[in-house]
C-alpha positions in Angstrom: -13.6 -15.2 -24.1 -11.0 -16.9 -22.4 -12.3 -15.5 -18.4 -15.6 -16.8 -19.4 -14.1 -20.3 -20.4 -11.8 -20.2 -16.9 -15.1 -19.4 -15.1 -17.0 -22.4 -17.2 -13.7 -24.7 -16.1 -14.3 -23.3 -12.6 -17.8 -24.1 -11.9 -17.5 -27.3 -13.3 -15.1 -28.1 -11.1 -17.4 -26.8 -8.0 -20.1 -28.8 -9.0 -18.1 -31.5 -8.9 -17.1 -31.2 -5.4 -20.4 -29.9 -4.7 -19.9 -26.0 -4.1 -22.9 -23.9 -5.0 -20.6 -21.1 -4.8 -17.0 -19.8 -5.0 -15.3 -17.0 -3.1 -12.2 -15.7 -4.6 -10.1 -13.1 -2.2 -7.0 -13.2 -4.8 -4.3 -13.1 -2.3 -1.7 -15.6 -1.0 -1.6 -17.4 2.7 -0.2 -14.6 4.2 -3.1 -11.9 3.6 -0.9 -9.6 1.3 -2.1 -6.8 -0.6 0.1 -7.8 -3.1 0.9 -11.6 -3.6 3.2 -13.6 -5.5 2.1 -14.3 -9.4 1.6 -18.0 -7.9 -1.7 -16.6 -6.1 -3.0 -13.5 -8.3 -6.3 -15.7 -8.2 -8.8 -12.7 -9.1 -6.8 -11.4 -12.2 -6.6 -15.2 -13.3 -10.7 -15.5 -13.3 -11.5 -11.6 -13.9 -9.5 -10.2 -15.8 -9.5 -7.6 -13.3 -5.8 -6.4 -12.1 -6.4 -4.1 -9.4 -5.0 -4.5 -5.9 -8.1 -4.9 -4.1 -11.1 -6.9 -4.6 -13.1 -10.1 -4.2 -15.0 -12.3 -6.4 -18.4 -14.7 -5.9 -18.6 -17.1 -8.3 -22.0 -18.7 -8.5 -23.6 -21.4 -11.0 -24.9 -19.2 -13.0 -23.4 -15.5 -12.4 -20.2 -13.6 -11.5 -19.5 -10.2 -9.3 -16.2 -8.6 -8.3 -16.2 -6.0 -5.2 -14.2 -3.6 -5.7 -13.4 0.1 -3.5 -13.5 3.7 -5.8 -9.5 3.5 -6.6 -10.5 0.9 -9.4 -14.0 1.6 -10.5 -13.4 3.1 -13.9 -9.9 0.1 -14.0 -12.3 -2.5 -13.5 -15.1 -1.2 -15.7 -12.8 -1.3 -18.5 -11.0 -4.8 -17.4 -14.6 -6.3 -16.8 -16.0 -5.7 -20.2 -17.3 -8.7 -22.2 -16.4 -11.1 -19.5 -19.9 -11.4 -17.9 -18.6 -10.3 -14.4 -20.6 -7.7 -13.0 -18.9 -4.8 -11.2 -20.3 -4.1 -7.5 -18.6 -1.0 -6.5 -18.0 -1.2 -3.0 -19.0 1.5 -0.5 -21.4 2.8 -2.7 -25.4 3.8 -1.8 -27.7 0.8 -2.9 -24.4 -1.5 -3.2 -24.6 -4.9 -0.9 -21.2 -5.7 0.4 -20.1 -9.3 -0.1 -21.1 -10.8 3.0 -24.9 -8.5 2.9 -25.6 -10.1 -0.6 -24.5 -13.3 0.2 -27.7 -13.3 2.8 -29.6 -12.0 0.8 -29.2 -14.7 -1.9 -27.9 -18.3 -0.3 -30.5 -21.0 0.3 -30.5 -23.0 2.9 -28.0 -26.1 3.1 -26.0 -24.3 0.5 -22.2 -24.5 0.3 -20.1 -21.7 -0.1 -16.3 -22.5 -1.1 -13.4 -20.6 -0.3 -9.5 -21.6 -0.7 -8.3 -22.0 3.5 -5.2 -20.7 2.4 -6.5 -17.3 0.9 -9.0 -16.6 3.5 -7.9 -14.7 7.3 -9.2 -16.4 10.1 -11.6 -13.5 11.2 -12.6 -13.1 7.6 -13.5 -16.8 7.1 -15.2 -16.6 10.8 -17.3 -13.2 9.8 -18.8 -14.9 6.8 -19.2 -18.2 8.3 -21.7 -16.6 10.8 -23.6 -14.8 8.3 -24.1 -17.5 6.0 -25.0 -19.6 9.5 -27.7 -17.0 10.2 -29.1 -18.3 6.5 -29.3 -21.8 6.8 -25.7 -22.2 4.9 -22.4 -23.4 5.1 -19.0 -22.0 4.7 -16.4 -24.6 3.4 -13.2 -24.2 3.3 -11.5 -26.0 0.3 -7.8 -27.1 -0.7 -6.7 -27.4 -4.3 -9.6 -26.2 -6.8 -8.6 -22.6 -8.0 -5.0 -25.2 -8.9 -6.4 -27.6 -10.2 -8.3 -25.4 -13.1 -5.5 -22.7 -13.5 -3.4 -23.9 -16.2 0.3 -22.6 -16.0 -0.2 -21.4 -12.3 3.4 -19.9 -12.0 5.5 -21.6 -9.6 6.4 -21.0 -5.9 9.0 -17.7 -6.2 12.5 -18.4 -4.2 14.5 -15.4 -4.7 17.5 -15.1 -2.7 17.1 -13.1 1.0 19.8 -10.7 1.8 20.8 -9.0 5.5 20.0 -5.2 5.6 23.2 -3.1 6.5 23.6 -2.6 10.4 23.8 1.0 10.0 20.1 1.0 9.0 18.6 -2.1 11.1 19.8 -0.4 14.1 17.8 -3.1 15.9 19.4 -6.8 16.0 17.2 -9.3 15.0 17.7 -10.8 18.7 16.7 -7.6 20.3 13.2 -7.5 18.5 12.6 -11.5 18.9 13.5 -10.3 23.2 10.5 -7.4 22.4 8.4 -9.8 21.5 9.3 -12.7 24.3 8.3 -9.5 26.4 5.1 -8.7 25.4 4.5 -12.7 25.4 5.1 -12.3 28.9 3.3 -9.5 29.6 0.3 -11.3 27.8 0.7 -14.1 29.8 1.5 -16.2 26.5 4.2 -18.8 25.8 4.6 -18.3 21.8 3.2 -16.7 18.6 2.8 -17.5 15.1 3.6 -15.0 12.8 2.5 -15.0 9.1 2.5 -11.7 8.1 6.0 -11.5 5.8 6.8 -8.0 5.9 7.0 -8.4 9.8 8.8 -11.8 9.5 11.6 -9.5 7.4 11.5 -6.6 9.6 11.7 -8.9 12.7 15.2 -10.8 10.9 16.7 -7.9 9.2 16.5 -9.3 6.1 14.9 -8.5 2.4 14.7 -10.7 -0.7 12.0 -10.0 -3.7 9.4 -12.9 -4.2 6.7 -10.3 -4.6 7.3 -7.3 -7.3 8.5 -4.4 -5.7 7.6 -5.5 -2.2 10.8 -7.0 -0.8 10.0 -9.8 1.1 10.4 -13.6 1.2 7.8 -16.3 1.6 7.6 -18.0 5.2 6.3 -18.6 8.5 8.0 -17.5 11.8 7.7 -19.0 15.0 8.7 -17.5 18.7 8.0 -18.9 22.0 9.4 -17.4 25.0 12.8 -20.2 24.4 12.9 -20.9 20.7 12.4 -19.5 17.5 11.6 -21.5 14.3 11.5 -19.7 10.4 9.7 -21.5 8.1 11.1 -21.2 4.9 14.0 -22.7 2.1 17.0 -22.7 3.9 19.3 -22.7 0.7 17.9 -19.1 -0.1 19.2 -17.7 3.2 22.6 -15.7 3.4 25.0 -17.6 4.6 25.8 -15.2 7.6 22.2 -15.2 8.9 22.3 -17.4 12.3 20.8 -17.8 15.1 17.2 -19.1 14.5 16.2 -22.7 13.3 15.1 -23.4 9.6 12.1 -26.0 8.6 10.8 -26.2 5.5 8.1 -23.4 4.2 5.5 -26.8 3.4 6.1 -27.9 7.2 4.8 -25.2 8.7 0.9 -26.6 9.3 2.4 -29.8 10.8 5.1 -28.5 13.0 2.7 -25.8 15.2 0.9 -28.7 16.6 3.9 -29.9 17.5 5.6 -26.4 18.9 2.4 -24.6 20.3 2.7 -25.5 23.7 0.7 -23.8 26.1 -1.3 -20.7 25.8 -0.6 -18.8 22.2 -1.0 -15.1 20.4 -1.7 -14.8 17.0 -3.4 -12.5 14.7 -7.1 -13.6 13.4 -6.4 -10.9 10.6 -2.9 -12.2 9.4 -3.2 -15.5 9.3 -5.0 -18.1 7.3 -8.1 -20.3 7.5 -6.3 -23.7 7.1 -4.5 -23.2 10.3 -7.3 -22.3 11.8 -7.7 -25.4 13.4 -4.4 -25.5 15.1 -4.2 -21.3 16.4 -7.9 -21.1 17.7 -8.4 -24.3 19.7 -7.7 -23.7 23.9 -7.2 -20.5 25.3 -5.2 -18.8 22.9 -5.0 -15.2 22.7 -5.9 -13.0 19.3 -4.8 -9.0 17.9 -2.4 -7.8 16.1 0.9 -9.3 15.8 2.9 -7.7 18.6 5.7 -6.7 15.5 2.9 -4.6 13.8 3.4 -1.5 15.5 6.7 -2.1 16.7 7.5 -2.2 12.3 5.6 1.3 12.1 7.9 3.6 14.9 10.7 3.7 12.6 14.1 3.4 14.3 16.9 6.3 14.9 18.8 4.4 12.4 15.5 3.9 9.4 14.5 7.2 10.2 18.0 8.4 9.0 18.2 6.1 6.1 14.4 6.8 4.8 15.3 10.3 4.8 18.7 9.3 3.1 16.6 8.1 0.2 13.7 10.6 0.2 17.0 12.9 -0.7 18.4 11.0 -3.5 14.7 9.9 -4.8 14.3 14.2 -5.3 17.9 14.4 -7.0 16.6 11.7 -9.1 13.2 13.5 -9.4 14.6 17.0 -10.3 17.0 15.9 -12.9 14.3 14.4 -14.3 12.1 17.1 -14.5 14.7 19.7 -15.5 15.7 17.5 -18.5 11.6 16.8 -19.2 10.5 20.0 -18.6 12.9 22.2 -21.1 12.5 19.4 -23.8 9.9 19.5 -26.4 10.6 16.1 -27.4 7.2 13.7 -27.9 6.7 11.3 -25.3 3.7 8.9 -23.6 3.0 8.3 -20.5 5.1 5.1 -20.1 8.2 6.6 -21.7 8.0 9.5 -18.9 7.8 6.7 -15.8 11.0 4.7 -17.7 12.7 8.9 -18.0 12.2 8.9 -14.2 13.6 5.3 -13.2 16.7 5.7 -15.0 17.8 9.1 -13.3 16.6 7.0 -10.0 19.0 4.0 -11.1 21.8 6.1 -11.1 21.6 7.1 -7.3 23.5 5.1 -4.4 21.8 2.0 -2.7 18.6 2.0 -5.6 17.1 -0.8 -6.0 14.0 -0.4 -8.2 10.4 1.0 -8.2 8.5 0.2 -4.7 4.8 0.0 -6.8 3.7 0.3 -10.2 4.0 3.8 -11.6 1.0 5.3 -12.4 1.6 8.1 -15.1 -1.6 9.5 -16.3 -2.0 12.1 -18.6 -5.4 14.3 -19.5 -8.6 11.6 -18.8 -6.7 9.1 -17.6 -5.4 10.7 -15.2 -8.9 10.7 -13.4 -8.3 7.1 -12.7 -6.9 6.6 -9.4 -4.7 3.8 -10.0 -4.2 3.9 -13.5 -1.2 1.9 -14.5 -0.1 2.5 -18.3 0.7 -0.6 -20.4 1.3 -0.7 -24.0 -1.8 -0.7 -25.2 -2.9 2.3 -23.4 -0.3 4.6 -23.0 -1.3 8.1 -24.4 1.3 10.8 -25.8 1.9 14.3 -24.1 0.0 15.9 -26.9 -1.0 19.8 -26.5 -2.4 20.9 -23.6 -3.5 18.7 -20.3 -1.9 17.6 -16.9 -0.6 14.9 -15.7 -0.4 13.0 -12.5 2.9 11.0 -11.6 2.7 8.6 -8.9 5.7 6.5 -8.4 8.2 5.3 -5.8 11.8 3.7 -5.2 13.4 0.9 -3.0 16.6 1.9 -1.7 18.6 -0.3 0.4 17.8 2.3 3.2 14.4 3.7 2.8 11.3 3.3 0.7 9.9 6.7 -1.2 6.5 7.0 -2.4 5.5 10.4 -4.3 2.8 12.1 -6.3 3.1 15.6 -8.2 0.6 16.9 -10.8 2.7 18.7 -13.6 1.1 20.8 -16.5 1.8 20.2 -20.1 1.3 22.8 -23.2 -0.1 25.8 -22.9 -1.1 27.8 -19.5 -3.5 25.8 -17.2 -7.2 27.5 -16.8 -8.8 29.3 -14.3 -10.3 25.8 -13.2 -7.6 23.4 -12.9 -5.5 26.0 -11.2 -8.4 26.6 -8.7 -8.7 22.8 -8.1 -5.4 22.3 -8.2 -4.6 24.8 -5.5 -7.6 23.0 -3.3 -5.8 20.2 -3.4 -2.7 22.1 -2.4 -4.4 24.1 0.7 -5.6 20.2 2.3 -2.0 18.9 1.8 0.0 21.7 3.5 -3.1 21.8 6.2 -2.5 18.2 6.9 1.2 18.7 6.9 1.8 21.3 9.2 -0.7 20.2 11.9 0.0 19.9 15.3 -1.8 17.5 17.2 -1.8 15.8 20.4 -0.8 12.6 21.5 -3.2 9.9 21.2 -4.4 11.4 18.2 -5.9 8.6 15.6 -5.9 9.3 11.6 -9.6 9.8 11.5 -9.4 12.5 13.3 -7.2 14.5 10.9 -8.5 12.9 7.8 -10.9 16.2 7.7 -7.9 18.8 7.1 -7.0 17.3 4.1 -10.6 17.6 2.5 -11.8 20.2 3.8 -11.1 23.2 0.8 -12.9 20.8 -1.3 -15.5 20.0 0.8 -16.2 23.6 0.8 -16.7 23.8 -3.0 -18.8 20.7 -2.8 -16.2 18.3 -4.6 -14.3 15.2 -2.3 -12.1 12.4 -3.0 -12.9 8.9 -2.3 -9.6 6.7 -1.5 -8.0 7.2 1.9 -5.5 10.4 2.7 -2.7 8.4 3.9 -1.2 5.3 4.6 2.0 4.1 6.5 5.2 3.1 4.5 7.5 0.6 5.2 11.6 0.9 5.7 12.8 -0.8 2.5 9.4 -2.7 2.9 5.8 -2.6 1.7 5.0 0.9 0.5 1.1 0.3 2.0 2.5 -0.6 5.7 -0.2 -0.6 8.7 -1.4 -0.4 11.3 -1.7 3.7 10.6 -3.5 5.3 8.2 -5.3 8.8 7.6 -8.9 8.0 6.3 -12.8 8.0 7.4 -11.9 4.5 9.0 -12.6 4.0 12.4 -9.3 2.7 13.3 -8.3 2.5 16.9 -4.5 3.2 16.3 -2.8 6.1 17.6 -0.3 8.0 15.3 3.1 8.0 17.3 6.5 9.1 17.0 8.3 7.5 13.8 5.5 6.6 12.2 5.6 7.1 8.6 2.8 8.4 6.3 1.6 9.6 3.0 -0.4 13.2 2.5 -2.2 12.8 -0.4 -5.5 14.4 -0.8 -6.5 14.6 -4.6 -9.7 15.7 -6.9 -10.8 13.7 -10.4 -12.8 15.1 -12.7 -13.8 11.5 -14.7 -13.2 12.4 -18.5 -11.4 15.5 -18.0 -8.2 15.5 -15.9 -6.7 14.2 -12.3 -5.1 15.8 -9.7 -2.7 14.4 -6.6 0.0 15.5 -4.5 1.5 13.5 -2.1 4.3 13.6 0.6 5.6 11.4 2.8 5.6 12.2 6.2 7.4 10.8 9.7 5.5 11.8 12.8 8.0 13.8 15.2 7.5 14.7 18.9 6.9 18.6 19.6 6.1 20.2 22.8 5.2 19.6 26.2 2.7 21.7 27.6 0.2 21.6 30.6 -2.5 19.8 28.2 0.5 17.1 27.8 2.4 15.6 24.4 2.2 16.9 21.0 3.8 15.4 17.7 4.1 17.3 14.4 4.9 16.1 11.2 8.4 16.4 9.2 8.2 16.1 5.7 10.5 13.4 3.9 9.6 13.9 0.3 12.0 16.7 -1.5 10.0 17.6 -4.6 9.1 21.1 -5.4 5.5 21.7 -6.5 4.1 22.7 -9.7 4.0 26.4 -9.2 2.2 26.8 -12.4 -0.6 25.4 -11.2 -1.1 27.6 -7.8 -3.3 30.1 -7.3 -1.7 32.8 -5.1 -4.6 34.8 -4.5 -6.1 31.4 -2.9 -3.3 30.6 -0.7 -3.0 32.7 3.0 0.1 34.2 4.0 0.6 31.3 6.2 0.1 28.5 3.3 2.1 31.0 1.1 5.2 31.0 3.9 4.9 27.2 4.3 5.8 26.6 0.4 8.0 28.9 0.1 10.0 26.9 3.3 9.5 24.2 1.7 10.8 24.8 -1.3 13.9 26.1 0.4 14.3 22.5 2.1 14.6 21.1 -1.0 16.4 23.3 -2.6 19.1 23.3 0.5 19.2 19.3 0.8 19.1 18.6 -3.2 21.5 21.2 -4.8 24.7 19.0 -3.4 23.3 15.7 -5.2 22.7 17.7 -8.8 24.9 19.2 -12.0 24.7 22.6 -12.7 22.2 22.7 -15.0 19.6 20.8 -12.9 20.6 22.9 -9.9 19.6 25.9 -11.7 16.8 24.8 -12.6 15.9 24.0 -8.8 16.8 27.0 -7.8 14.0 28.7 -9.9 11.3 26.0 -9.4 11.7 26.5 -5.7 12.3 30.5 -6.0 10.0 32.2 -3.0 6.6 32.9 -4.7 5.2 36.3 -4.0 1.8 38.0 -4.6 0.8 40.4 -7.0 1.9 43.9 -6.8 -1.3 46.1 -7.0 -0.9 49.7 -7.8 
């Protein structure tokens, strides 16, 4: 009841500034996949809590786009609010901008906050609505002026990231940049992208839950730089740069874009449109974007510094879980991990939600347990365990599908062992350089391809150092990205199979991408894996596996063993030692 009165508030308030319709993207000025309370827009008028999505908001009706991570989420979150669920990607499903062609009149107006819009979205639907006879309009102030209790702008305070990991000086990378202004014949760029404006300046803070970064704008011409942001909440050691107020930003471009300018259509907002796209300024991706991604000497140490310590963390864990036949849900097993995690050096909390889903639930990709919905380890069933830390040197993301109760049948051990064969396939690829994600994507689905089953979210995404845990430009997916995977890089492995009702399975590394060899057909990169978790060996199918696939666990089981055993007490150290024991095939006589 109370979505549909917010809606009701809503579309009063459109018809009074005469908007026929209301587009709601649900994210904050600075395009983030996870904004600030202050802009969680969708959830406020859905109900809907998911990551990704967008809303239309008509006079008389209500849809939210959604991709297959949140179907049965949003199914669940949607009910009795009227919304209807359009499940993006899906045969006979429009996308946004194909029904909005197929529904607008002509000299209708379509509303959409400036501030929550990208350029080259806003632009994209503009032209398709311009094709109908309709108008995009971009709006200030209406989703504020009916949310009651919007939270308030977040200040938290930012902190410097220890030299030792930074390795780069903030001065160094603002010099990159000025180069590749040169080299693009441009005499500043905008930046609004705030996991690059922390990388950039070597510093952290935590306005947005488990992503630690700061709200703010950063400007760099080839002689000045300018941050955008609330001075007070800077370390008093951080020098070098000027400081203007976050709420100055829009004015003071005018003012400081001289001369030819770079910015990123796909970073930064609609309301400042005006300013970026006039003259002969340049557009693509913020120069710091892939910069961000080739993890330094010094990250590359530190995120394999906490991949270590996240598996001491992890192991203890399990060792105390796994011999204990105490009851527990699903919620109580995420709070089991974090504390062993809070008791390792440099932690500083949980880089995402954690999803721990056990039996049906765990067939929901990004099922996030609340207290309503946790369900107790009772008897038999699996469950998956997606979670992550911040450390002060690294970011960790890992997935591991554990069995609970009795023996796990003939069918989940053959899925899960599927799932297995596509992420050691992925992980021990070669591959020359040049190579994009989508051309890899295959290897992880290609055992349950085979069988005729698939999953539908993306293989792998980049990770941040003691940043976003979803870090572009790289991914692993069916996308048609243009990006090159290159040394540094880190990514996820994490091919999966859900069985809607029944159970959920995952398992996910994370990987850095490390050069190889040289040959006479040129460059080749492998990967290195950075996660230090031993699989569920209960759940693998030996007869399934290859000698090579068998030799690959069984090395990497002895990584783990040989880079935890230092970090644990005796009793979880034992236990180590016989979760990562060589596995060897039946003797038949």
């Amino acid at each position: 009841m109370m979505i549909i009165e917010r809606l009701s508030a809503l579309r009063e308030k459109l018809q009074e500034k005469g908007i026929d319709s209301f587009i709601i993207t649900g994210t904050d000025p600075h395009q983030s996949e996870y904004p600030a309370d202050r802009w969680k827009s969708r959830a406020y008028f859905s109900g809907f809590t998911g990551s990704a999505g967008v809303m239309l908001v008509t006079a008389d009706d209500a849809l939210l786009w959604t991709d297959s991570r949140y179907f049965i989420q949003a199914e669940n979150e949607l009910e009795g609010s009227g919304i209807r669920l359009m499940k993006e990607g899906m045969e006979g499903v429009p996308s946004l901008t194909e029904y909005l062609k197929g529904n607008v009149r002509k000299k209708m107006r379509v509303g959409v906050d400036g501030d929550t819009i990208s350029i080259s979205s806003f632009r994209h639907i503009a032209s398709v609505l311009a094709s109908a006879g309709a108008e995009l309009v971009a709006t200030e102030g209406i989703i504020s002026s009916v949310w009651k209790g919007q939270p308030a702008m977040p200040d938290s305070k930012a902190y410097e990231i220890d030299e030792r990991y930074a390795y780069i000086p903030m001065q160094k990378k603002i010099a990159a940049i000025r180069s590749r202004l040169r080299d693009e014949g441009c005499r500043w760029t905008f930046i609004s992208s705030l996991d690059d404006i922390a990388w950039i300046l070597n510093l952290r803070a935590s306005d947005v839950k488990y992503n630690p970064v700061f709200y703010s704008y950063l400007f760099i011409s080839l002689s000045k730089a300018v941050l955008f942001t609330d001075e007070s909440r800077l370390p008093e050691s951080f020098k070098g740069i000027d400081v203007k107020p976050y709420e100055e930003a829009g004015s003071c471009i005018e003012e400081l874009a001289r001369g030819t300018g770079y910015y990123s259509p796909d970073k930064n907002p609609a309301s400042f449109m005006h300013v970026l796209s006039k003259g002969k300024n340049k557009e693509g991706m913020d120069f710091s974007l892939v910069m961000k991604s080739m993890k330094s000497k010094g990250e590359a140490e530190g995120m394999r510094k906490a991949h270590i310590l996240d598996g001491a963390a992890y192991v203890t864990f399990l060792s105390k879980l796994l011999s204990n036949d105490g009851l527990y849900d699903e919620i109580m097993l995420a709070n089991m991990l974090k504390r062993e995690r809070e008791r390792m050096e440099g932690y500083i909390g949980p880089s995402f939600a954690p999803i721990s889903a056990f039996g049906p639930h765990g067939a929901i990709v990004h099922y996030a347990p609340s207290e309503t919905s946790s369900g107790f380890i009772m008897g038999h069933g699996l469950l998956v365990l997606d979670t992550g830390s911040q450390f002060m040197f690294g970011t960790t993301d890992v997935t591991r599908t554990l069995v609970f109760g009795s023996d796990p049948t003939e069918e989940e051990k053959k899925d899960y062992t599927l799932v297995l064969k596509g992420h050691l396939a992925l992980q021990r690829q070669k591959f020359p350089k040049g190579t994009r994600g989508v051309q890899l994507d295959v290897l992880a689905k290609q055992f349950l391809w085979n069988q005729g089953e698939n999953f539908l979210h993306g293989t792998g995404h980049g990770v941040g150092f003691h940043l976003s845990v979803h870090e572009g430009p790289q991914r692993i997916s069916t996308a048609l990205l243009d990006i090159p995977l290159m040394p540094g890089m880190v990514i996820s492995d994490e091919p999966g199979l859900y069985k809607e009702g029944r159970y959920g399975i995952r398992i996910e590394n994370l990987l850095i991408v490390r050069e190889d060899d040289e040959t006479e057909f040129g460059a080749f990169y492998r990967f290195e894996p950075l996660t230090m978790v031993p699989y569920e060996k209960k759940l693998i199918d030996v007869d399934m596996l290859t000698d090579q696939e068998l030799e690959q666990i069984n090395s990497y089981h002895k990584k783990v063993y040989y880079n935890l055993a230092p970090y644990l007490d005796a009793y979880s150290s034992e236990w180590l030692r016989l979760a990562s024991s060589p596995m060897e095939r039946k003797q038949v006589y």
